[in-house]
C-alpha positions in Angstrom: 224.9 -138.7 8.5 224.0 -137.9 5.0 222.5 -135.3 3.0 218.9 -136.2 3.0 219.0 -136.7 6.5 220.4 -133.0 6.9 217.2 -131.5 4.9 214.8 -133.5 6.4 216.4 -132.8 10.2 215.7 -129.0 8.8 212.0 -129.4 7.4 211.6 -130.8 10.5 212.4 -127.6 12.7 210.7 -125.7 9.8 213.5 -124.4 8.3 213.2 -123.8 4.1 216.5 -124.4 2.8 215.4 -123.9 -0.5 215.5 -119.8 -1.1 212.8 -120.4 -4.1 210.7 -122.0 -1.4 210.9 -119.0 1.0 210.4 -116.5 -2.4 207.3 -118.7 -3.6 205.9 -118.5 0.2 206.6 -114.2 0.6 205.5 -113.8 -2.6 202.2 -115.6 -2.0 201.7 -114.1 1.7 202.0 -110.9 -0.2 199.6 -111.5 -2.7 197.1 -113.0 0.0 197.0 -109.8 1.8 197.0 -107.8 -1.0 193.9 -109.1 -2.1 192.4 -108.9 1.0 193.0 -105.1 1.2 191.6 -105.2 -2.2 194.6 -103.3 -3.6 197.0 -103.8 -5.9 201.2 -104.8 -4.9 203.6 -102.3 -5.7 206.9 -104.6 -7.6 209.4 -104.2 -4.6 211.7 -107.6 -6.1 214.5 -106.1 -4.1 212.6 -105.8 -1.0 212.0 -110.0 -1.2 215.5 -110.5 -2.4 216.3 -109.4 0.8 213.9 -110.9 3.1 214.7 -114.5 1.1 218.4 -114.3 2.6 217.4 -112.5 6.7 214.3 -115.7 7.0 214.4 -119.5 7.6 210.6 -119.4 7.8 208.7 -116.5 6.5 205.4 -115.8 7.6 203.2 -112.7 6.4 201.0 -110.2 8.3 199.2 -107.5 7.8 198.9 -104.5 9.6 197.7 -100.7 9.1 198.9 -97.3 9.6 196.9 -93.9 10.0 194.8 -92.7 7.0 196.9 -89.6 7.3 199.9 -90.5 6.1 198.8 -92.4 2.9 198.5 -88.6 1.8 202.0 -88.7 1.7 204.2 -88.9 -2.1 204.6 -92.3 -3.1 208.6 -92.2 -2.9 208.6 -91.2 0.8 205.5 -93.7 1.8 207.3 -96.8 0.1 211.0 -95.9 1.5 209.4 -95.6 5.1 208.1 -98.7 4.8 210.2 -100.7 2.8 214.0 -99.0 3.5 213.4 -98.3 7.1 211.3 -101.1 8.1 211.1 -104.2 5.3 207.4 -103.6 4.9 205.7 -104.0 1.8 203.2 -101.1 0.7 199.9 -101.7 -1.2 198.2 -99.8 -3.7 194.5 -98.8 -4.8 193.9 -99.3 -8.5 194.5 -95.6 -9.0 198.1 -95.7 -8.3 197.2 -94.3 -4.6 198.9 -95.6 -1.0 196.6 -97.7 0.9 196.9 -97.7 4.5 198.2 -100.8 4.8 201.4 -102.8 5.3 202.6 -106.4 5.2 205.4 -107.4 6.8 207.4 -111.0 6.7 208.0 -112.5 10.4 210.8 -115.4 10.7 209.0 -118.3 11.7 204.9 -118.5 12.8 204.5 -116.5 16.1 201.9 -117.5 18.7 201.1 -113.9 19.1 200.8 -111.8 15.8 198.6 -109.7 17.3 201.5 -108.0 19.5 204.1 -107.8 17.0 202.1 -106.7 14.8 201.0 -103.3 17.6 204.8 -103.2 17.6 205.5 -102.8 13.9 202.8 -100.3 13.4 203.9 -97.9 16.8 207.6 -98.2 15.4 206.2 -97.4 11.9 204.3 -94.3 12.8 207.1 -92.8 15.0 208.9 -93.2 11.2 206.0 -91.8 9.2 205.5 -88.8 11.4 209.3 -88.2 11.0 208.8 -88.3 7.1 206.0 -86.2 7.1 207.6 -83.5 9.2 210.7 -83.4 6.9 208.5 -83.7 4.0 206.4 -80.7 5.2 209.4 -78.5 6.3 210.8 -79.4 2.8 207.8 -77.9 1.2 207.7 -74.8 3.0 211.6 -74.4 2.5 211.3 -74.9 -1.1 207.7 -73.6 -1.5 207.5 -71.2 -5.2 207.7 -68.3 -2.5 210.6 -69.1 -1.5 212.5 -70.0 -4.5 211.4 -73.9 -5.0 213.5 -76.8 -6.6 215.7 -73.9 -8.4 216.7 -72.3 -4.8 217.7 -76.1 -3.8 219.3 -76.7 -7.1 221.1 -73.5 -6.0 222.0 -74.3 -2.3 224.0 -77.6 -3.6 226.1 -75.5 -5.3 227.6 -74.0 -2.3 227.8 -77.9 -0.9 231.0 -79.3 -0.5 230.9 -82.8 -1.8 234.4 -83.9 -1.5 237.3 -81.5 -1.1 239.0 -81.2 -4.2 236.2 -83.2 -6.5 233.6 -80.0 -6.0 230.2 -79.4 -5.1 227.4 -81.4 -4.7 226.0 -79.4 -8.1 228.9 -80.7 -9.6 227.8 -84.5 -8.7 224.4 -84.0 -9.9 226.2 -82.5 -13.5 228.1 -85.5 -13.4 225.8 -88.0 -12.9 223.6 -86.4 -15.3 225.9 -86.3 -18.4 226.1 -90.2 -17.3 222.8 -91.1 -17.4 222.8 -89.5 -20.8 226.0 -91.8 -22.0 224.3 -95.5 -20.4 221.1 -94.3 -22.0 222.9 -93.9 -25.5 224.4 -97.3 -24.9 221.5 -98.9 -23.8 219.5 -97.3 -26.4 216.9 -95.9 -23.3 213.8 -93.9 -24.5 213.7 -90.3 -24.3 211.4 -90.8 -21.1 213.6 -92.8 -19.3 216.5 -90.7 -19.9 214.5 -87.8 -18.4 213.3 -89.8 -15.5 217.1 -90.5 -14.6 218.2 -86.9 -15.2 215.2 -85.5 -12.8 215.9 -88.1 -10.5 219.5 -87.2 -10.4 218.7 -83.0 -10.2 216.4 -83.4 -7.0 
């Protein structure tokens, strides 16, 4: 019948039509369980832009994952968790994976306990596929066996698109790019290299 009626029929279900509200309560459900692990957060605003919009209610827990796979290189640990599964990683204060994750539910479950045994089997079935590919990368691309300069060579015999080149040809693309926006943007020297080694491997 009216708009305050409309809200108020929603805070009543316990739904937070507000998105700052559901940012203010991820981001502090984060930080809660951060502290607890007594890490540090890794900034994932794009992971939280996300869950804002796919939530009505969110709700944080905290969960863990084997010891094992916290060995694994920080890019492939945090796009496990947060590409494949919207899970927030955590960090020790040296910059190292802790063996923890935090995930955001929709709405305050009776039993966390089980969903949370569901996100961490579903999670290691992902992590022991990373950490197969990850290993079978290494041995591919070992220094024995020619290393990043043997990949580097492989995408040149990559078609990318028929009639735009190979994949080699992308990377040179994208590279001379990166040096152009940096120029523009007036980039440091480091951050131009971190794009043009991010754009070569």
């Amino acid at each position: 019948t009216s708009p305050t009626v409309y809200w108020n029929t929603l805070a009543k279900h316990h739904i937070k039509h507000k998105p700052s509200d559901r940012r203010k309560l991820i981001e502090s459900g984060v930080q809660k369980f951060v502290a607890k692990s007594k890490g540090t957060s890794i900034c994932q605003d794009d992971l939280i832009d996300e869950i804002v919009f796919l939530t009505e209610n969110p709700v944080c827990v905290s969960g863990e994952f084997d010891r094992e796979y916290a060995d694994l290189p920080a890019e492939v640990l945090t796009s496990s968790l947060s590409k494949s599964q919207r899970l927030f990683s955590v960090k020790n204060k040296f910059g190292k994976h802790l063996p923890f994750f935090i995930a955001v539910l929709d709405g305050d479950l009776k039993s966390k306990i089980s969903v949370k045994k569901t996100i961490a089997s579903i999670l290691k079935a992902k992590l022991q596929d990373s950490h197969f590919f990850y290993e079978e990368d290494c041995k591919l691309y070992s220094g024995k066996n020619g290393g990043v300069q043997k990949l580097q060579t492989d995408l040149e015999k990559l078609q990318y698109i028929k009639g735009i080149g190979t994949v080699a040809d992308k990377v040179k693309r994208l590279q001379h790019i990166s040096i152009a926006i940096s120029q523009e943007w007036e980039l440091s020297n480091q951050t131009l290299l971190d794009m043009q080694t991010c754009f070569s491997l």
